[in-house]
C-alpha positions as CSV (number, residue, x, y, z in Angstrom):
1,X,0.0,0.0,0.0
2,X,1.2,3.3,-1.2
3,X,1.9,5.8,1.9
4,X,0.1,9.0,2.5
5,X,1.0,11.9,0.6
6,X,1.5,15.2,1.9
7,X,1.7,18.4,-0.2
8,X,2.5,21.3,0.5
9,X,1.2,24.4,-2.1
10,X,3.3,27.9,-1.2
11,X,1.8,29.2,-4.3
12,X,3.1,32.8,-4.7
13,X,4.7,33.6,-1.6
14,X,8.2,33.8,0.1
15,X,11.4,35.8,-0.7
16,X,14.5,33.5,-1.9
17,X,15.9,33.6,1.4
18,X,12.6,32.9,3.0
19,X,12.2,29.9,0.7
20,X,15.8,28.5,1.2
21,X,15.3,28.5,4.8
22,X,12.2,27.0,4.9
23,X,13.3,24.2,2.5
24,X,15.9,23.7,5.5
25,X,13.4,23.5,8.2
26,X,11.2,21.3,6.7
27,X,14.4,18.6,5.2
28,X,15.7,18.5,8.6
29,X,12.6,17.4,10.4
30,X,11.4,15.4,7.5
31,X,14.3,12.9,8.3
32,X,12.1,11.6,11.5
33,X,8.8,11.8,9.5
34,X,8.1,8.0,8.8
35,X,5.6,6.2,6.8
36,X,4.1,9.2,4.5
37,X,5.7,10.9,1.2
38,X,6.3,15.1,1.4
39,X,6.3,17.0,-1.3
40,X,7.2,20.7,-1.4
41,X,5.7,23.0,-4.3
42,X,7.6,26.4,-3.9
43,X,7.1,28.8,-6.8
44,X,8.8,27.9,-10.4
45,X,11.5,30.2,-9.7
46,X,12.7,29.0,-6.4
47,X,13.3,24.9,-7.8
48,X,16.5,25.1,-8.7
49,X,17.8,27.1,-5.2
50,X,15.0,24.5,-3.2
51,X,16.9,21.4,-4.7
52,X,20.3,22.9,-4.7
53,X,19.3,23.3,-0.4
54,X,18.2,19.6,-0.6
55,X,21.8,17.7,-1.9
56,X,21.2,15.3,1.3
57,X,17.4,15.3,1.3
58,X,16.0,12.3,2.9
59,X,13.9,9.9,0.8
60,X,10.4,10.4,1.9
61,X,10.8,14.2,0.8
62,X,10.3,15.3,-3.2
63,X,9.7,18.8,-5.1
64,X,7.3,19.7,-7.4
65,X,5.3,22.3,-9.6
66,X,2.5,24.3,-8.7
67,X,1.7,24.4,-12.7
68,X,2.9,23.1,-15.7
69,X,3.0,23.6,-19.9
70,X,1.7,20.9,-21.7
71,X,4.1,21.2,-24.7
72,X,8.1,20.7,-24.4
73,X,9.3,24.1,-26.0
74,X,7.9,27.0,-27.7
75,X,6.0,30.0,-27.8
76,X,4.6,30.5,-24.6
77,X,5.5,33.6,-22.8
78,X,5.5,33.2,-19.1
79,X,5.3,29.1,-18.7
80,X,7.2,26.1,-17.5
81,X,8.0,23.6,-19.5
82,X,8.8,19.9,-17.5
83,X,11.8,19.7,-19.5
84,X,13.7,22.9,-17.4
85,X,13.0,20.5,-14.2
86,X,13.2,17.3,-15.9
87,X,15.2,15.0,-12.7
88,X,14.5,17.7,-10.2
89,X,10.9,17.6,-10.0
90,X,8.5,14.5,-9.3
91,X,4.7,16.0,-9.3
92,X,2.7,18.5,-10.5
93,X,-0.3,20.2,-9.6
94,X,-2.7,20.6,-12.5
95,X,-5.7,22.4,-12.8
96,X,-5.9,24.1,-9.0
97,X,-8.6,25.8,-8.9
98,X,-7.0,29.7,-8.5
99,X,-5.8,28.6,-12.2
100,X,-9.1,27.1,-13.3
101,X,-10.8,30.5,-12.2
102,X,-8.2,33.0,-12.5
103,X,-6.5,32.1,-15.8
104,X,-9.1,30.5,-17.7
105,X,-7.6,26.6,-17.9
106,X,-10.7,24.7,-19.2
107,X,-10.9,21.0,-18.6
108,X,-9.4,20.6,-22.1
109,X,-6.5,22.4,-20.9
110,X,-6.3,20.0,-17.8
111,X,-6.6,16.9,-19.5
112,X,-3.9,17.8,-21.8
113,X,-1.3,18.9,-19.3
114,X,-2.1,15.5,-17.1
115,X,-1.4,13.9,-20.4
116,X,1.9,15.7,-20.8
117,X,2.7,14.9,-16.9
118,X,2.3,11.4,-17.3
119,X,4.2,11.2,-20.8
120,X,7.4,12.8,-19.1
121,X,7.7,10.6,-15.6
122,X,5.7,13.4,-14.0
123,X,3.4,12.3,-11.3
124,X,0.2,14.9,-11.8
125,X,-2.2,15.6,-8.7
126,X,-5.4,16.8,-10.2
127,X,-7.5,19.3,-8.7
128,X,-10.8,19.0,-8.4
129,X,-13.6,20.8,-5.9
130,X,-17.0,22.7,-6.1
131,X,-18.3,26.3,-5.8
132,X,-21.1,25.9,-3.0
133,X,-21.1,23.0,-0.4
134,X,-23.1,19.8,-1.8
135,X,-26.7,18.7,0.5
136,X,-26.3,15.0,0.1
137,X,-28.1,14.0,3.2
138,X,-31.5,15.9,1.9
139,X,-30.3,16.3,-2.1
140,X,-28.5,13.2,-2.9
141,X,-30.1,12.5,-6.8
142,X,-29.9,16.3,-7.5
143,X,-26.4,16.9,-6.3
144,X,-25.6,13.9,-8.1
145,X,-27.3,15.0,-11.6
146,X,-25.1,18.7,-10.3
147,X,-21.4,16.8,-10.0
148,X,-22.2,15.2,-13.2
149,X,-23.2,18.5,-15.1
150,X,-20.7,20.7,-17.0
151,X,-18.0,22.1,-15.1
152,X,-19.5,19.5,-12.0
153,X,-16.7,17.7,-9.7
154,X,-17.7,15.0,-11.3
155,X,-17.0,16.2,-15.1
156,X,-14.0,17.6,-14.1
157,X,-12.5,14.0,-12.9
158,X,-13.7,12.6,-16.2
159,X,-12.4,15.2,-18.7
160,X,-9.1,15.4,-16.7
161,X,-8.8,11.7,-17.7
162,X,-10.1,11.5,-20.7
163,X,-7.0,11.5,-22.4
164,X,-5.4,7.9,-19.9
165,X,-5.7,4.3,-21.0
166,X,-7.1,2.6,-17.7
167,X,-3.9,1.0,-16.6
168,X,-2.6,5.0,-16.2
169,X,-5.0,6.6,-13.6
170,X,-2.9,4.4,-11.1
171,X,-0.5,6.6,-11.6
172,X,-2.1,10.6,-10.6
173,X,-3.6,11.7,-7.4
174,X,-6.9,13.5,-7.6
175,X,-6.9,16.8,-4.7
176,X,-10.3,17.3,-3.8
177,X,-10.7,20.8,-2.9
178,X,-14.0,22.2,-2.1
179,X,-13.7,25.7,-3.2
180,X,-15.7,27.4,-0.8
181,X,-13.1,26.3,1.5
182,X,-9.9,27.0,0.3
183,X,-8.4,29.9,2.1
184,X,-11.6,30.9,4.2
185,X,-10.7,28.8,7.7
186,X,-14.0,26.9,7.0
187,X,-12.9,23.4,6.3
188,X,-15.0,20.8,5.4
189,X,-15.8,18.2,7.7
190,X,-14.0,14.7,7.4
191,X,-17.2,12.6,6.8
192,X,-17.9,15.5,3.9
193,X,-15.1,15.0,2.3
194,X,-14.8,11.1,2.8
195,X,-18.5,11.2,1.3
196,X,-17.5,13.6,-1.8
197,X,-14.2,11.1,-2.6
198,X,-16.5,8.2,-2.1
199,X,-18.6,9.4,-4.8
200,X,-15.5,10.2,-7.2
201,X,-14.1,6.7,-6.7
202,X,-17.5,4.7,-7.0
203,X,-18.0,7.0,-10.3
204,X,-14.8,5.7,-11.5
205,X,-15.6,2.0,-11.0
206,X,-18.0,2.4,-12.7
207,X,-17.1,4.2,-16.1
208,X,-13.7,2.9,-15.7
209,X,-13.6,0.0,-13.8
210,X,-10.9,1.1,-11.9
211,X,-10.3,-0.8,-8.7
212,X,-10.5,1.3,-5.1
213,X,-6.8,0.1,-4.3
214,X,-5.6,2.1,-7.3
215,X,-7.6,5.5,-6.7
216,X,-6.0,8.0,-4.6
217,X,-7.7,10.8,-3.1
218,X,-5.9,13.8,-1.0
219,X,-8.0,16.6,0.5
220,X,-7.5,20.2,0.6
221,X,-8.8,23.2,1.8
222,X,-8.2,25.4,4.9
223,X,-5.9,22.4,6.4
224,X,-3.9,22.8,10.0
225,X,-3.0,20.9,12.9
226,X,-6.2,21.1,14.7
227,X,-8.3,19.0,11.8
228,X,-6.1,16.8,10.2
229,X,-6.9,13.8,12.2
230,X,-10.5,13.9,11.3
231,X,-9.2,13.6,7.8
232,X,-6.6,11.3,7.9
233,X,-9.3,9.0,9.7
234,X,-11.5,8.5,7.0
235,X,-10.8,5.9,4.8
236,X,-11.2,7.2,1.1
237,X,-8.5,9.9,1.7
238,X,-4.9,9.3,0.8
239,X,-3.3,12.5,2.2
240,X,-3.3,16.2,2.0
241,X,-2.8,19.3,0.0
242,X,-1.4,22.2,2.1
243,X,-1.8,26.0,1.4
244,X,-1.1,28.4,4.4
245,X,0.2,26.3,6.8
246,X,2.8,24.8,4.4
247,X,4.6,27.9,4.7
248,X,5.6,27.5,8.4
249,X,7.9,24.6,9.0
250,X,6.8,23.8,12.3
251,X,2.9,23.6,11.5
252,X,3.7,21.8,8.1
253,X,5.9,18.9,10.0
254,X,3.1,18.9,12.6
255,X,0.6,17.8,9.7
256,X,2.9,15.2,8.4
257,X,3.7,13.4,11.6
258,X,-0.3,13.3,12.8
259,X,-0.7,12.1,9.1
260,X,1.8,9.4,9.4
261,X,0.6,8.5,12.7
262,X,-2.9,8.3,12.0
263,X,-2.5,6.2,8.4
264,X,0.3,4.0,10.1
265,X,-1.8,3.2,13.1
266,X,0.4,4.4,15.4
């Protein structure tokens, strides 16, 4: 069984020193993290200086892209290609929501850089969520026929694989992030979120056949010490995606171990 995964998003924050040092922090304290995989998204610019800080990184802790290009080289003002962090890089996040609203990136768009991830050894975590909190306890059919609808949670995890043969949606991570919750210290609960990923993996079975040991599910949105053992409890969540708190060592680390505890039954 694959161990949790932990990811931490800094998205557009941090000076270079800032960054370096915090690269530090977290490598250091990472080394006595057992039994769950870290991985550290700082901004494009600060990969080169993060790995160059991480020459004796233990082996439970990776780097990788908040965004990428789907194409190799070109004309694309502004982007990064996986070829400038080809070896240094291990995952991608695709499709976060801040790009889905803010920059326009359709589930076309998604698809095709998942596509491109898997193509060049990149492991993508795929963002998923919804605008306003489902009702399934009173709603269930219509917030089904809602998922399932354009632009519903449900479309977005089948356009973002449209593109995979069956044997390759082993190989991404799916981040469900309710929007409304990103950001706003209002946190879905853990049985919310175990229901919501329940209803992603029994939708994959059943247009994909896919088998529940090779779906994995992190959660994200408004994540910190205080709640991560309600998450971590529930069994159709494989780990975490991180915003604020990844960008303070000691509450990030704090969130791994109770991770690792929880998943390792310790």
């Amino acid at each position: 069984m694959d161990y949790p995964l932990v990811v931490g998003n800094w998205k557009m924050n941090l000076t270079l020193s800032e960054a370096t040092i915090l690269v530090g922090q977290i490598s250091r304290n990472a080394e006595y993290i057992k039994h769950v995989n870290i991985v550290l998204c700082p901004p494009s610019v600060f990969i080169y200086p993060a790995r160059d800080a991480l020459k004796a990184k233990p082996n439970n802790l990776y780097l990788g892209l908040q965004n990428t290009m789907w194409e190799k080289d070109g004309s694309y003002t502004g982007e990064v290609s996986l070829s400038m962090t080809r070896n240094i890089c291990k995952y991608s996040i695709v499709g976060h929501s801040e790009r889905r609203r803010l920059f326009n990136e359709s589930d076309e768009i998604v698809a095709k850089k998942v596509r491109f991830c898997l193509d060049n050894g990149i492991t993508p975590i795929v963002c998923v969520g919804e605008t306003e909190k489902f009702n399934l306890e009173d709603h269930f059919t219509t917030e089904l026929k809602r998922m399932k609808s354009s632009g519903g949670i449900l479309s977005q995890v089948d356009q973002a694989i449209s593109k995979l043969k069956k044997e390759e949606i082993k190989n991404i991570y799916f981040a469900y992030e309710p929007i409304w919750a990103i950001g706003t210290g209002n946190a879905a609960t853990g049985v919310y979120a175990s229901a919501v990923s329940y209803i992603i993996r029994n939708s994959l079975k059943e247009a994909r056949g896919i088998a529940d040991e090779d779906m994995r599910i992190l959660y994200g949105g408004s994540i910190e010490e205080s709640n991560v053992k309600e998450f971590m409890m529930q069994p159709n969540l494989n780990g975490l995606l991180v915003g604020g708190a990844s960008l303070k060592a000691k509450d990030f680390c704090k969130i791994c171990q109770i991770t690792s505890e929880v998943k390792s039954g310790k």
